[in-house]
C-alpha positions, -999 to 999 in steps of 0.1 A, spaced: -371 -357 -218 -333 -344 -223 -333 -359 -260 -366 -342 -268 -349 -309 -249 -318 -314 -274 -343 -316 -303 -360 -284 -293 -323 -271 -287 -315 -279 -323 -345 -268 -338 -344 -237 -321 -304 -234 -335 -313 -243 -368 -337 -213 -371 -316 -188 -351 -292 -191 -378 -317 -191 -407 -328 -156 -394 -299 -141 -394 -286 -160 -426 -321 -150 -446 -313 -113 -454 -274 -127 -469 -296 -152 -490 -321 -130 -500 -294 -107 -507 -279 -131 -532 -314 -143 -549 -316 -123 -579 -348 -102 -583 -367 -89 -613 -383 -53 -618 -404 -28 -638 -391 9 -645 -407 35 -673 -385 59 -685 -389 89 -709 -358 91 -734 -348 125 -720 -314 132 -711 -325 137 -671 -330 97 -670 -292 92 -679 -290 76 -643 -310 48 -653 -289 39 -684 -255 45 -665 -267 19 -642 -274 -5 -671 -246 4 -688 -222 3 -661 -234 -31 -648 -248 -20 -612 -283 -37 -617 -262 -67 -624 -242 -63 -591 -269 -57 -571 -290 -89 -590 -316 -71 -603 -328 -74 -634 -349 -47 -645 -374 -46 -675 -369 -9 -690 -399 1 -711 -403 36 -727 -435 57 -715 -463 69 -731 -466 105 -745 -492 114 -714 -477 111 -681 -492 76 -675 -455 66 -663 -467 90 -630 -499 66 -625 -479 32 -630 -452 40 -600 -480 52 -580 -497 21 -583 -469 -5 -581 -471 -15 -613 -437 -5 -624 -410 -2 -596 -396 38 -605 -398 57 -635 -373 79 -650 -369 111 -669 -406 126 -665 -405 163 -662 -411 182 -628 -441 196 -643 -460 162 -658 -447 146 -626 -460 175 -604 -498 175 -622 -503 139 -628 -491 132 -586 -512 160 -574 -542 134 -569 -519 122 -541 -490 134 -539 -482 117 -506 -480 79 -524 -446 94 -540 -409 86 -533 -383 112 -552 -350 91 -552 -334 124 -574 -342 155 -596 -321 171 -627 -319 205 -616 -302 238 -636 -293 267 -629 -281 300 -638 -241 294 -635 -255 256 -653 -284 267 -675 -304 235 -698 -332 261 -711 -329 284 -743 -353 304 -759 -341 299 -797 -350 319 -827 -342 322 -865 -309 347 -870 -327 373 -888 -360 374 -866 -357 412 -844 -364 405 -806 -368 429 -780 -376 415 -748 -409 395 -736 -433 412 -746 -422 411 -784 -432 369 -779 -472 385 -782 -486 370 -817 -459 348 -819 -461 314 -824 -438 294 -798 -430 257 -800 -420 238 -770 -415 196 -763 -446 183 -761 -432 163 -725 -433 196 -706 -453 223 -695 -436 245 -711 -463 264 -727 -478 274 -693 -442 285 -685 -438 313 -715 -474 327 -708 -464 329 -673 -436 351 -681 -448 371 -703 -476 375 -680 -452 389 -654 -432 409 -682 -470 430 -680 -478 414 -717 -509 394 -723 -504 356 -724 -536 351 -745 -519 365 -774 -492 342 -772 -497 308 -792 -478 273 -780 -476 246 -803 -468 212 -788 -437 198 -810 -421 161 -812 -390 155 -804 -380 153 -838 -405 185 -845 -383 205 -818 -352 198 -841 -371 209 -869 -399 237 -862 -378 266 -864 -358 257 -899 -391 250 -916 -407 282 -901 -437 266 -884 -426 285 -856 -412 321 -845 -391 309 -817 -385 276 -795 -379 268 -757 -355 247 -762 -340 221 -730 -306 199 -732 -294 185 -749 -312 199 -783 -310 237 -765 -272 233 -770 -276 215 -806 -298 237 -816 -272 268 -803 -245 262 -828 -266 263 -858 -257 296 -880 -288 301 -888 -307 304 -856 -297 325 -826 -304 320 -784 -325 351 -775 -326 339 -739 -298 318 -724 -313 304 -689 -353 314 -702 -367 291 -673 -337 297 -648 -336 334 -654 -378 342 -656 -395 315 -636 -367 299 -611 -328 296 -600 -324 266 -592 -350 253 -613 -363 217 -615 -360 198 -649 -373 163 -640 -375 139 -609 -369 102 -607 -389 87 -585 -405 56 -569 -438 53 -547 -450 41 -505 -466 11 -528 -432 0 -544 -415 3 -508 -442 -17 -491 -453 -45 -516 -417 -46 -540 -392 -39 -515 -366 -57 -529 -369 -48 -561 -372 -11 -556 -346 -7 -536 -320 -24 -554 -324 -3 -581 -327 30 -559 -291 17 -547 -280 12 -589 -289 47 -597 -275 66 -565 -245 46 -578 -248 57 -609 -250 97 -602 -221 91 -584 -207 83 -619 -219 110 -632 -203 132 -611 -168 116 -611 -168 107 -652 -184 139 -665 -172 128 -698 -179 91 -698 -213 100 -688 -220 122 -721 -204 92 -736 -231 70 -726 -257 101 -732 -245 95 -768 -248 56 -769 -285 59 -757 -295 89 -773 -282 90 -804 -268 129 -801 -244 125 -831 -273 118 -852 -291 149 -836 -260 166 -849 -262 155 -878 -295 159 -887 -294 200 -875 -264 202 -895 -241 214 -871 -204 204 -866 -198 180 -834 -170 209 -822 -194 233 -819 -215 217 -800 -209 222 -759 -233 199 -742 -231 206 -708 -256 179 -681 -277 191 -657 -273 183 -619 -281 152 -612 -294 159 -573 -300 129 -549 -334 133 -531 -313 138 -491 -296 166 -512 -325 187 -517 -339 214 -496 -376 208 -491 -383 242 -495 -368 240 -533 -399 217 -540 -424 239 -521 -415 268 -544 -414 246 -579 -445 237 -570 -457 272 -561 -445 287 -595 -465 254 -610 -500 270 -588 -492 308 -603 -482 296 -641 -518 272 -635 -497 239 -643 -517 229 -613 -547 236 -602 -545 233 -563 -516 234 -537 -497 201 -538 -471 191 -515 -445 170 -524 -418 180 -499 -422 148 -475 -416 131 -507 -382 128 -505 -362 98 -501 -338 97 -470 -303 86 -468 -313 52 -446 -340 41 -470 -315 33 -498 -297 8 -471 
C-alpha cells in the first residue's frame, strides 16, 4: 500500500509541476497568426512591430495580408478568421460592425485633432473659395476607404447648403494624388500622409486645414485597430501576443517620432508619393496621428463618433461600440 501511496505521490508531483510549468512552455512554443491590414498610414503599429522584431520576441509569427477594397477585413476579425486587422477607417469599421458591434475588441484608434490635424480640404491655386457653401455643384473627390463623402454633405448640410448638390467621387489612392492636377475634380479631402504631400504642391492650396476636426469632430477618430470576443476565446494565444507587439510598438511611436516616419517611409513608399506629386522632400511636414491605446480612450469619445456617423447617415441605426474597448489586464 505505501509503494502504491508513493506512486500516487509522484504522479500527483509530476503534474503539480506540469501545471504550473505549462503557461512558461506554452509561453515559449511559437505560435502562428492571421492579421488584414489596409496600407494606410493609421496601421504603422503593425509594421513597427514587424519591423522592430516584437512578433519575433513574443514567437508569433503572423501572416500579414492586405484587405479588400470593401470592408471585408471588419467581417474576417469578427469571425476568427484572421486574428486583428489594421488600418480600417472609423467609419468602414463603424458600418460594417454595426450588425454586432458587441463581437468587437479595439486594441487602439489613430485619432487627430485640432492642435494635430490629418484632414485637409485641398484645391487648385487659382480656384476662388468662400466658405461651405461655395462646395454646392462642385465635384469633390475623397479615398475611396472612407466615408468621407457622407462627411462633406454633412457639413455642408449644417453650413445651411444643400448636400444634394454636392457630387463625391470615390478616388484610388493613386487617383487622390492625381484628381486635382488633372482637373477631374474641384477640390479633395485629403487625410495623412497625402493631405500634407499634397500641401506643398505650388499649384494647389489647403482651403481648410483640420476639415473633419474643425466641422464634424475634435478629437476626431481616423481608424481603429482591433480584434474580436471570437479571436479572444478560440485564438487566445495568438491574438494576444500580437495585441502585446503592437502596444509595444505605439510605445515606439511615441518615444522615436522620427524612426517611426522612417519605417512609414520603408512600408509606404512616401518618397515616391513625393516624387510623383512633384514636390521637394523639405517641403513636405508629415506630421502622425495619435496613436491611442484602447484603456486610453474615453468611452464617451466613441459614443459621439458614432453619433456624428447616425446624423452624417454613415449608419443607419445607433451602434455602440464603447464596451468594445480593450482593458489594460487583457493584454497580460
Amino acid at each position: 500500500m505505501r509503494a502504491l501511496l508513493a506512486i500516487i505521490d509522484i504522479i500527483l508531483a509530476a503534474v503539480l509541476v506540469f501545471v504550473i510549468e505549462y503557461p512558461v512552455i506554452k509561453s515559449k512554443k511559437e505560435v502562428e497568426g492571421k492579421v488584414l491590414y489596409v496600407k494606410d498610414i493609421s496601421a504603422l503599429p503593425l509594421f513597427v512591430a514587424e519591423k522592430e522584431g516584437y512578433f519575433d520576441s513574443l514567437k508569433v509569427k503572423v501572416d500579414m495580408v492586405e484587405a479588400g477594397i470593401n470592408g471585408d477585413e471588419v467581417d474576417a476579425v469578427r469571425n476568427g478568421s484572421a486574428q486583428a486587422a489594421f488600418g480600417t477607417s472609423m467609419e468602414m469599421f463603424a458600418y460594417k460592425g454595426a450588425i454586432k458591434p458587441e463581437a468587437f475588441k479595439i486594441i487602439y484608434a489613430t485619432v487627430a485633432s485640432v492642435d494635430n490635424p490629418q484632414t485637409k480640404l485641398i484645391t487648385l491655386r487659382d480656384t476662388r473659395y468662400r466658405g461651405i457653401k461655395s462646395l454646392e455643384g462642385k465635384r469633390i473627390g475623397y479615398y475611396s476607404r472612407t466615408k468621407d463623402n457622407r462627411w462633406v454633405q454633412y457639413i455642408v448640410k449644417n453650413a445651411g447648403g444643400d448636400p444634394t448638390k454636392v457630387k463625391t467621387l470615390p478616388q484610388s489612392q493613386t487617383e487622390v494624388l492625381t484628381s486635382l492636377f488633372d482637373k477631374n475634380v474641384d477640390y479633395l479631402i485629403a487625410r495623412t500622409p497625402e493631405a500634407q504631400i499634397l500641401a506643398a504642391s505650388k499649384k494647389l492650396k489647403v482651403t481648410e486645414d483640420g476639415f473633419l476636426e474643425n466641422y464634424v469632430s475634435a478629437p476626431f477618430i481616423l481608424s481603429a485597430g482591433y480584434t474580436s470576443q471570437a479571436n479572444m476565446q478560440f485564438f487566445p494565444e495568438p491574438t494576444k501576443r500580437i495585441l502585446k507587439a503592437i502596444t509595444k510598438a505605439i510605445d515606439f511611436i511615441r518615444n522615436n517620432p522620427d524612426k517611426a516616419l522612417q519605417i512609414a517611409n520603408e512600408y509606404f513608399d512616401i518618397d515616391s508619393v513625393i516624387a510623383k506629386v512633384g514636390v521637394k522632400k523639405e517641403d513636405v511636414n508629415i506630421k502622425l496621428p495619435e496613436f491611442r491605446k484602447s484603456y486610453e480612450i474615453d468611452p464617451s469619445e466613441i459614443q459621439k463618433a458614432t453619433g456624428k456617423m447616425l446624423d452624417a447617415e454613415i449608419l443607419l441605426k445607433e451602434a455602440d461600440f464603447s464596451g468594445d474597448l480593450l482593458k489594460e489586464q487583457d493584454l497580460k
